[in-house]
Every structure is written in C-alpha cells, then in structure tokens.
DRENBALUM-170358 format. One record per residue (C-alpha): x, y, z; residue in one letter. Coordinates in steps of 0.1 Angstrom, whole numbers, plus 2048, in hexadecimal, padded with zeros to 3 digits. Layout:
<atoms>
XYZA ...
</atoms>
This chain:
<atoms>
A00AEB8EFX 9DCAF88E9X 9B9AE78EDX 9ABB088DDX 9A3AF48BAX 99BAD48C6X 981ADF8E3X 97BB068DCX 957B078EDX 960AF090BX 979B02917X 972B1A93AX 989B36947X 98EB3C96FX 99FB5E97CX 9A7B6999EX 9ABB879ADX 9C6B8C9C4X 9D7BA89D7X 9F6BA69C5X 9EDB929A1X 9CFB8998DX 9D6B62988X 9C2B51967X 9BBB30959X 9AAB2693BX 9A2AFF943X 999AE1929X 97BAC7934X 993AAD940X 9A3AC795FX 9C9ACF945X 9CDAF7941X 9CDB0791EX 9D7B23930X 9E7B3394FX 9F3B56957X 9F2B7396AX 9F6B9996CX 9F8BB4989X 9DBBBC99BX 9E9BE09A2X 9D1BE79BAX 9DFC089C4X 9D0C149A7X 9AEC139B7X 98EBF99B7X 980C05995X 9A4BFF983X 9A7BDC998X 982BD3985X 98EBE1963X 9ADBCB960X 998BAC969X 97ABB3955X 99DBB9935X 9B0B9A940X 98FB8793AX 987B95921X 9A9B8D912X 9A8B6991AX 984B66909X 993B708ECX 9ADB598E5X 99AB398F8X 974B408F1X 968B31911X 944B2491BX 944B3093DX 95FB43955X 966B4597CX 96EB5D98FX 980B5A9B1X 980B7D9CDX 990B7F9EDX 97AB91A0AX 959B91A16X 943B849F5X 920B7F9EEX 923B5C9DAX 8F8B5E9D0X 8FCB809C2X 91FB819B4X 92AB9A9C9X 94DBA99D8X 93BBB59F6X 959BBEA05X 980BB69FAX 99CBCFA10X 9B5BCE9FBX 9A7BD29DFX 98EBF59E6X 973BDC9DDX 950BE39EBX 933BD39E2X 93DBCE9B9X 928BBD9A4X 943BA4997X 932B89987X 918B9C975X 932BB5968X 948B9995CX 92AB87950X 921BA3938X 946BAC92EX 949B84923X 926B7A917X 927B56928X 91DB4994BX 939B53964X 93CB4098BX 942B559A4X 955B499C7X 96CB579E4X 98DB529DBX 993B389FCX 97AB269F1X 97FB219CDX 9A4B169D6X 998B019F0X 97DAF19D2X 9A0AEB9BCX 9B7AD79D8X 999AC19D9X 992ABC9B8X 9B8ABF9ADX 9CEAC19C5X 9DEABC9EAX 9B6AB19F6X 9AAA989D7X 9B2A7A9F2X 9A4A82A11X 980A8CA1DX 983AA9A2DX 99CAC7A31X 9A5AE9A3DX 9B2AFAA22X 9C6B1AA2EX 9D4B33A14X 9EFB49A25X 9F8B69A0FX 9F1B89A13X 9D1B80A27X 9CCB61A3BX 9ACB4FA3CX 9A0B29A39X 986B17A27X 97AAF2A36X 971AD8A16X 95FABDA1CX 958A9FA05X 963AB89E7X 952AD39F2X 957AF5A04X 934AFCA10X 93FB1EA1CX 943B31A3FX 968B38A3AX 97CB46A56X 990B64A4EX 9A7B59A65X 9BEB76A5CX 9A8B91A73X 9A5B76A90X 9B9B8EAACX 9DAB7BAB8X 9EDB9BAC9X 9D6BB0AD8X 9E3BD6AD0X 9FBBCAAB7X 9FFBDCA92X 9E1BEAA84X 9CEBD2A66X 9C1BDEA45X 99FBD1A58X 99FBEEA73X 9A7BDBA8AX 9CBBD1A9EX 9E1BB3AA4X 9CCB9FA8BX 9DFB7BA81X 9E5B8CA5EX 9FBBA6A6DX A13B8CA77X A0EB6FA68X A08B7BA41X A22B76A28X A20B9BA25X A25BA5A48X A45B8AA4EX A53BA2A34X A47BC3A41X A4EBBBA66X A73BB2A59X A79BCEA49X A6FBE4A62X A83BCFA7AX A9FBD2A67X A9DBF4A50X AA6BDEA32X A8EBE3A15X A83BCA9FDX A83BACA0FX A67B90A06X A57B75A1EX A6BB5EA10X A8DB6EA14X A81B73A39X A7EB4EA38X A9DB4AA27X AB3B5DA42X A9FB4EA5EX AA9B2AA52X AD1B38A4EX AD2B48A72X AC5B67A6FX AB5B6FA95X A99B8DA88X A90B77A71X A8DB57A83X A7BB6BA9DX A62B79A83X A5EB5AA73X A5AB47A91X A3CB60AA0X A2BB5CA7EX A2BB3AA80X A1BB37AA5X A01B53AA0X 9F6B3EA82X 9F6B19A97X 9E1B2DAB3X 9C6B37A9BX 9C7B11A82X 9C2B00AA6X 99FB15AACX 995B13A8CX 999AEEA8AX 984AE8AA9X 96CACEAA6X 96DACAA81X 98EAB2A83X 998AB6A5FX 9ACA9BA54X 9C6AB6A42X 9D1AD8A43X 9DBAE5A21X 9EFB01A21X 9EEB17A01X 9FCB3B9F8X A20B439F3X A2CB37A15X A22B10A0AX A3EB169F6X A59B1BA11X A54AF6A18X A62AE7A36X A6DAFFA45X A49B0FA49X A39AF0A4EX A4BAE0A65X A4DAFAA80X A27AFFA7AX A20ADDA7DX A35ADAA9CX A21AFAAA8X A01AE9AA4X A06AC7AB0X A11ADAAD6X 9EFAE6AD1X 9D7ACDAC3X 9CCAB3ADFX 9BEA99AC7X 9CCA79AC1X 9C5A7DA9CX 9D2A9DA93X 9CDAABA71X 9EBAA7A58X 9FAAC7A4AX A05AC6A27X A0CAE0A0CX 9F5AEB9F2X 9FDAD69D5X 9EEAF59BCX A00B0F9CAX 9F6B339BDX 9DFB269A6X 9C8B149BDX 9AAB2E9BBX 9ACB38996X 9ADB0D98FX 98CB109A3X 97DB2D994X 983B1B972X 96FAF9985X 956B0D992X 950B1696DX 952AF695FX 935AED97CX 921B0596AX 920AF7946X 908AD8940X 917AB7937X 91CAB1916X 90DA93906X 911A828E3X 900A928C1X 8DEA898C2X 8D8A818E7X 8C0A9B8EEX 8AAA918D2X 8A9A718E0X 89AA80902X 8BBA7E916X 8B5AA2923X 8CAAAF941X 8B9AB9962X 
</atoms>
C-alpha cells in the first residue's frame, strides 16, 4: 500500500549510511513508511563510489516518492552545523560535504545527523525509549558507540565507545590504535576472532552465538569476552548520568536472550547503584537511524495548516 497519491508533497525520505548496507525510508506525516529498502554500501570500492550510490539511491527514491525534505544519517566523526562526514573509517570518508551534495542532487531541504544519534532520535520517538525519560542507546555492529537521549532528545557528545581501549596490546583497530572494545566486542570481530580461532570461513556473529548457546567452547569463550569488554565500557559510560534504560540496537539486539542476559548479568556485578538501568532491545532494529534521518526531516518542514490560514495572519515562527 502507497501514500504516494494521497500525500505526494508530505512525504520525507531518511537514508543511512552504513558499513555494510545503505538502509532507506520514505515516511508519511503520521510516522507509517511508504517505503523501506536497502542496498550494499560496497565500500571497498572506495569513498567516492560509497557517495555516488547514496547521492543514486536518493535520487531513486525522489523519484518514485517526491519528497519535501530528506535525512541523512553517517557513522564517524561528523560535523552536524556544516553537514559534514568529517571523518567515517570505514567508509574512506574525510571531510565530505554530504548534505550540501545531497541537497543539490535532490533540490529539497535535507537533515543531516550521526548515525547514533539519529537512531537514538527514532527509539524515542518510535521505539524501545517512547516511555521513559532518559536512555543510553548503544548500537553494536560493526562499530560500537552510544548516544544518551534525554526527554526526546540526543543533544550530542556521543561516545564512540568502540575505540575506548579494553586489552591493552590486543588486535590492531581500523582507528590506529590496539585492543579497542570494537576489536572484541563488534559483531564483526565475534566473527573474525572465530574464524581465525577456528580456520573455518564464513561464519557470522550470529552463528558464533548460535554454537556458543549449543556447547561450542571457542565460541562460548569468544562470546563470553565480547560480552564483558562491552559491560566494562556501558558501566563508565553510564557514570553519573543513571539512565533509566540501556537500548541495545545493531544486529546483536537480535540474538535476544542470550546476549542480553549475560550482558545484563555482566553489568549488574558492576553497577553499585540501587537503581540500575534496565537493558532492553532496540525495538527498531536495523532501521533505527534511517527512521531518524526520515524524523529529522520531517523536523525540518513547517506545519501545515488549513487553506487559507495564512491569509488570516496565522503565520509560523
């Protein structure tokens, strides 16, 4: 079912740009998708090829949903005033230009955000966060980082908990540095740390996860360290802020239980308050930051108001 004839002008797009998959939305007014897809980032083919097949998914979205406004969602260091990709690793992205460049390639307003943030915007607004007033909210994929909201809002200095140092010496991080969290505790290092473990190729986080939970020792073992590094970093970050919950997003939400539970067993050895923040799943999933880009967007239009209403002085401020 479309919205495309019945709203065509209302109707806002959100992408975001991950290692691994370009995620997209195209959102009505009232928060239901018209739209929501993906395609591979390829980002072995280089920064400039990553840009082009954004700047041509958009464009093939505006085509078929003619939005007033877009969002856009990047991982890395990012310069929210200016639109910038100041700096994404895994993506070759330095300094890019990404909302003007998407801006000109659409011809409408486009929102700009870090991808942590944007998703952290969505759980609010949508998801695992709408009921409580404040949260961490902690993607785990192939980075790790962590966004606090707060009444709705993620006002910004986001950890990138992934490149805090948990083994000191330990396997070298696309950041320069060594023994960073997201070389054990990543979704893409469970599996890489497997495999190398095991010489068995083509393995997954999930099947790690999967042999872990049926008795598999390496497994357990790998499993088990990735799920400790992560507690040790969650119990600095949440310090003094005493979030009420900890959403968990990226593709290890997804293992459930049995990532949940040892990780909230993990934290609550740690944690010394009374109250300890609840850990929960994301309840968006993969879409979390391209659902934000797309309410970022919507932010950006004005509010719409009956035929006639601005002749009769009721201007917006």
């Amino acid at each position: 079912m479309t919205h495309r004839a019945e709203v065509p002008s209302a109707v806002v797009i959100g992408l975001e740009v991950g290692v691994a998959q370009i995620r997209a939305v195209a959102m009505a007014p009232d928060g239901s998708l018209v739209h929501s897809g993906r395609r591979p980032t390829r980002a072995d083919r280089g920064p400039d090829a990553v840009l082009e097949t954004v700047l041509e998914y958009a464009a093939d979205l505006a085509r078929h949903h003619a939005p007033s406004a877009a969002g856009i969602a990047v991982p890395g260091l990012v310069g929210e005033a200016t639109g910038t990709s100041v700096f994404a690793a895994h993506l070759g992205w330095r300094e890019i230009p990404v909302r003007r460049w998407l801006a000109e390639e659409l011809d409408v307003p486009v929102a700009f955000g870090h991808d942590v943030r944007t998703g952290g915007l969505a759980e609010a607004r949508l998801g695992a966060g709408r009921s409580c007033r404040s949260f961490l909210y902690v993607p785990v994929g192939t980075g790790i980082a962590a966004s606090m909201v707060l009444d709705g809002y993620a006002p910004g200095g986001d950890g990138e908990l992934g490149h805090v140092v948990v083994r000191p010496g330990g396997d070298p991080c696309p950041c320069g540095g060594s023994g960073c969290l997201e070389t054990i505790a990543s979704a893409a290092a469970i599996a890489r740390r497997y495999r190398l473990a095991t010489g068995e190729a083509r393995v997954t986080a999930r099947d790690v996860q999967a042999r872990a939970a049926a008795g598999d020792g390496t497994a357990a073992a790998i499993w088990q360290e990735a799920v400790e590094g992560l507690a040790e970093v969650l119990t600095a970050a949440v310090g003094d802020s005493a979030p009420e919950r900890i959403v968990i997003g990226g593709p290890l939400s997804l293992a459930g239980r049995t990532y949940l539970d040892p990780l909230r067993k993990a934290l609550s050895e740690r944690l010394t308050s009374p109250d300890p923040p609840r850990v929960v799943a994301s309840a968006l999933g993969r879409r979390a930051a391209a659902l934000g880009a797309a309410l970022l967007a919507q932010d950006l239009r004005p509010p719409r108001h009956p035929a006639g209403a601005e002749a009769a002085g009721h201007h917006s401020a």
